[in-house]
N, C-alpha and C positions, 0 to 999 in steps of 0.2 A: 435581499431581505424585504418581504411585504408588510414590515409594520414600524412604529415610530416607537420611541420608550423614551417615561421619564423615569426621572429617581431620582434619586437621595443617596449620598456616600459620606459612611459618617468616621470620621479617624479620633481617637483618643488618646490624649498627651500628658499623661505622669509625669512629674517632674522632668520635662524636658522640652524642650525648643521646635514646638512643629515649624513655623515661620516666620523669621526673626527680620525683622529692620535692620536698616543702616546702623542703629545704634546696638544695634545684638538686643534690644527688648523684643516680643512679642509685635507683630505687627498690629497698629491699630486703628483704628478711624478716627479722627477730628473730635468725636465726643466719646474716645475712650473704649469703644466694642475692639473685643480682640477680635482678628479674621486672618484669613490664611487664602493667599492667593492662589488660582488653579494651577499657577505653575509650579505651586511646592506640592500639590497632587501628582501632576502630570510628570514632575521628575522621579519620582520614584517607579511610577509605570516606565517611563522608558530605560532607565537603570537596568531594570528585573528585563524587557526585552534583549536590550543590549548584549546582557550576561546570559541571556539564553541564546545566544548568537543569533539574535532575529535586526535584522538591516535597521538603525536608529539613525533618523540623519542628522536631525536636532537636539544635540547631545555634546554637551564639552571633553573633546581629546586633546591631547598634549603633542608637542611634537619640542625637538631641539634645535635652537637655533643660533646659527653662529654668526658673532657681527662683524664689523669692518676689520676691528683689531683683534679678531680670533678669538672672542670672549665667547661662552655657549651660553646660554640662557635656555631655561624651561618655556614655554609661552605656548599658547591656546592655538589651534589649526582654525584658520578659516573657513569659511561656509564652501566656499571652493575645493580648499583640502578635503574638507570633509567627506564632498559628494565622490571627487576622485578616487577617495579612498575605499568608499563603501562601496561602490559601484564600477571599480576597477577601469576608471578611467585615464589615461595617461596626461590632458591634457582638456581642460573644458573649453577653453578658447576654441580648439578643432572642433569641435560642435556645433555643426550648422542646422542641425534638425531638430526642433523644440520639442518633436512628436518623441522620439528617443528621451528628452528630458522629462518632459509628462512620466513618460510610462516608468523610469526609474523611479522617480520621487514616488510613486503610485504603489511601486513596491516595497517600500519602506513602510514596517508597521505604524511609524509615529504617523507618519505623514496621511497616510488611511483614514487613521481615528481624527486627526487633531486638526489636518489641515497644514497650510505651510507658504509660509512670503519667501520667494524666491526670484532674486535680484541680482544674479553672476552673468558677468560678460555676455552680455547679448541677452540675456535669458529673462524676463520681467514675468513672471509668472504668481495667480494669487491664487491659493485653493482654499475656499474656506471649508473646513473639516464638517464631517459628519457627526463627531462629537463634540460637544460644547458644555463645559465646563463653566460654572457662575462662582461666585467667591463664597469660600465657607466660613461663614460666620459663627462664632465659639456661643452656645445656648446655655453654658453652665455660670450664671450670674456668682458666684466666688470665686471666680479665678483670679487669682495673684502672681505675678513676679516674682522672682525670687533669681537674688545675685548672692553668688556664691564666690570667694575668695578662693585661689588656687596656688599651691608656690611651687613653680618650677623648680627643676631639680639642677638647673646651671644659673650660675653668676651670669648678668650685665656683665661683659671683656669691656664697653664702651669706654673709653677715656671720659666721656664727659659726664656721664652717670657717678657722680657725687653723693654722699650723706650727708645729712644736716650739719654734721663740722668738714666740710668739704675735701672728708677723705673718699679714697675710692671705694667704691661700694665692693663688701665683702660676702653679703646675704644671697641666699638667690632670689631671683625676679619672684614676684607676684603677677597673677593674672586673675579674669575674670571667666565664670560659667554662668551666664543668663537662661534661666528654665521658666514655663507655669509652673504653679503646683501641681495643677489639675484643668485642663480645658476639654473639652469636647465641640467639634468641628463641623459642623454639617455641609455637603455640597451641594448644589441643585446640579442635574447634567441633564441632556437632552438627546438623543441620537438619531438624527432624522436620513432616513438610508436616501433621501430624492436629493442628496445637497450635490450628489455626483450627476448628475441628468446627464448636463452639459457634457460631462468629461467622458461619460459612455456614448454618446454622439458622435463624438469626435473618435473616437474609437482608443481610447490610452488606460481606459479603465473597465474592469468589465463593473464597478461599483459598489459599495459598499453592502458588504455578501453575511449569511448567515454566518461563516464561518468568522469573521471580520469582527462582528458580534460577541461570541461567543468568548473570543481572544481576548476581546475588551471585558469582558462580565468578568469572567475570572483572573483578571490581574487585576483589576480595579477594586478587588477586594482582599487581596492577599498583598500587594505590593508596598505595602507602608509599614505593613510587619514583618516584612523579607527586609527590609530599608532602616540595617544598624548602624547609623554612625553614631560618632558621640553625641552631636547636638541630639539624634532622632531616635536615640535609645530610647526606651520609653514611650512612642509612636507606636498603634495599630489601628489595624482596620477593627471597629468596634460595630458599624452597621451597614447595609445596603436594601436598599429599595429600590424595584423597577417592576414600572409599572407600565406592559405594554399593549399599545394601542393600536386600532385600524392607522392610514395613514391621514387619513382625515379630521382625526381628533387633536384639540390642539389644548392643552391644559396648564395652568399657571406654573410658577415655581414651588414646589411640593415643598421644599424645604421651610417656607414661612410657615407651615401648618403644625411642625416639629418643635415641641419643647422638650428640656432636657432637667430632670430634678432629682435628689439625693434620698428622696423621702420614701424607700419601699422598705422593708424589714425582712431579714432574711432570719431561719430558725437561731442562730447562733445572736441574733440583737442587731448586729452589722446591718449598714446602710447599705441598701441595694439601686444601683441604677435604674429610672424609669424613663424610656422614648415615651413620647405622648405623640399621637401621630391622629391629628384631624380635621385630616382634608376627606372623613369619608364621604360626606354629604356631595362637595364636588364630581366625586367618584363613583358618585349612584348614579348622578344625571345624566353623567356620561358610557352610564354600566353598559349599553348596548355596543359600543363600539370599543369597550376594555375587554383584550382578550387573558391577560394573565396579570393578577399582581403575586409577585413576591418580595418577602420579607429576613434578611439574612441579620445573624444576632449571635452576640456571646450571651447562653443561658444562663451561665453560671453567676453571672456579676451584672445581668441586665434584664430588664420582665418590659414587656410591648404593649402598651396602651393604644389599641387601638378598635374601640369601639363601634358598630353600627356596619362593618364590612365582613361579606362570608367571601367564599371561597376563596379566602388569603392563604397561600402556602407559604409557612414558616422551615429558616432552614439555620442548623446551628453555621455561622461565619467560622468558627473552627476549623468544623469537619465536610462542611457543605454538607452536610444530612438531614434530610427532611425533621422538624422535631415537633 
């Protein structure tokens, strides 16, 4: 690949939980901004590879494990398991060649884009990724909380689970569902194809490749809306920006230039989504060494403010169709 790209990934959360804290609230910073860390992005890209049978090594699998006294337990495979498993190794210990470990890890889609600390039996390996992920910070200033009551459909069995006249509870459980009402996410990402130099030198990689690219652009936009579970219902990919460049240009985080407001009018009265996006001034000065920007979007529920740049190609995030 002979060029750098930045962007913007933008995800939107209806009534529902993009990425939750210890307490199941909305994740939040010291003065209150909600944000969402790269790794609640970055799991749903590997999830959707996973499930396409493409090699994920950083990825939670289960395996069963039996104890001293014959009891099984469910429990998480180790990073060890895990490389054995994906890479059909019978024993990582027997692994005296780091160069064989390189080039495995090297074929794992995660490990391409994202990079990977690898720390097993002998092996002390650090790759930092070609792609770089910053935290996405929620731009929709009303965003709200919301705890929802839920009642399970079985009794507490507990003996000690009592009601206020300290008979045994007959009701069933109550639990909690913590959602936004409404958030909107933005990411800064960066993909810089030189971060492999090294590793092509050494010969374990041939490095981060158009097609490598490519893979990454279109799951980084579809992968949050492929990604239903209950907390992430209500999760999609709502925007994408990238913006790519010679490899010599080297540009801010695009995402501080992105505001996000309620105020557009669509014919029916309804309030319509506005991106404001104005970093174009940066993006002139550096116009000679910008070879492509484009712009990906739901048309239906969203209008693009962005003023003062031509040749921007617009593409509906739907259909990927130019629009």
């Amino acid at each position: 690949m002979d060029r750098r790209v930045y962007g913007v990934l933008g995800i939107s959360s209806i009534m529902s939980n993009w990425n939750a804290d210890f307490s199941g609230f909305p994740k939040t910073t010291s003065d209150g901004t909600v944000f969402g860390s790269d790794k609640a992005f970055k799991y749903p890209m590997k999830k959707m590879w996973n499930d396409q049978g493409e090699k994920v090594v950083y990825i939670k699998s289960m395996k069963f494990s039996t104890g001293k006294k014959g009891e099984v337990a469910l429990v998480p495979k180790t990073l060890k398991e895990r490389y054995e498993q994906i890479f059909g190794v019978e024993n990582l210990k027997d692994c005296k060649d780091v160069k064989e470990v390189l080039r495995n890890l090297f074929s794992a889609v995660d490990v391409k884009n994202f990079g990977a600390t690898f720390a097993e039996e002998g092996n002390n390996i650090s790759i930092t990724g070609a792609v770089q992920f910053g935290q996405g910070f929620n731009k929709y200033e009303a965003t709200e909380a919301q705890e929802q009551s839920i009642l399970s459909p079985f009794r507490d069995g507990k003996d000690t689970v009592k009601n206020e006249n300290g008979e045994e509870a007959k009701n069933s459980t109550l639990g909690t569902k913590i959602v936004s009402d409404e958030a909107h996410y933005f990411y800064p990402f960066t993909v810089n194809p030189l971060a492999y130099k090294e590793f092509i030198e050494l010969g374990v990689t041939e490095g981060y490749t158009e097609e490598d690219y490519k893979q990454f652009k279109k799951t980084s936009l579809v992968a949050a809306t492929s990604f239903a579970t209950n907390a992430k219902a209500g999760c999609e990919n709502e925007f994408g920006m990238f913006v790519e460049t010679e490899k010599d240009c080297y540009l801010p985080l695009l995402s501080e230039y992105i505001s996000f407001t309620k105020d557009g009018l669509e014919e029916d009265g309804k309030l319509k989504n506005v991106i404001d996006i104005s970093c174009a001034e940066i993006l002139k000065e550096n116009a000679d060494r910008i070879k492509n920007i484009e712009i990906y979007y739901n048309p239906y529920t969203t209008s693009i403010q962005f003023t003062g740049m031509e040749e921007v190609k617009y593409y509906n995030i739907l259909t990927q169709k130019e629009v």
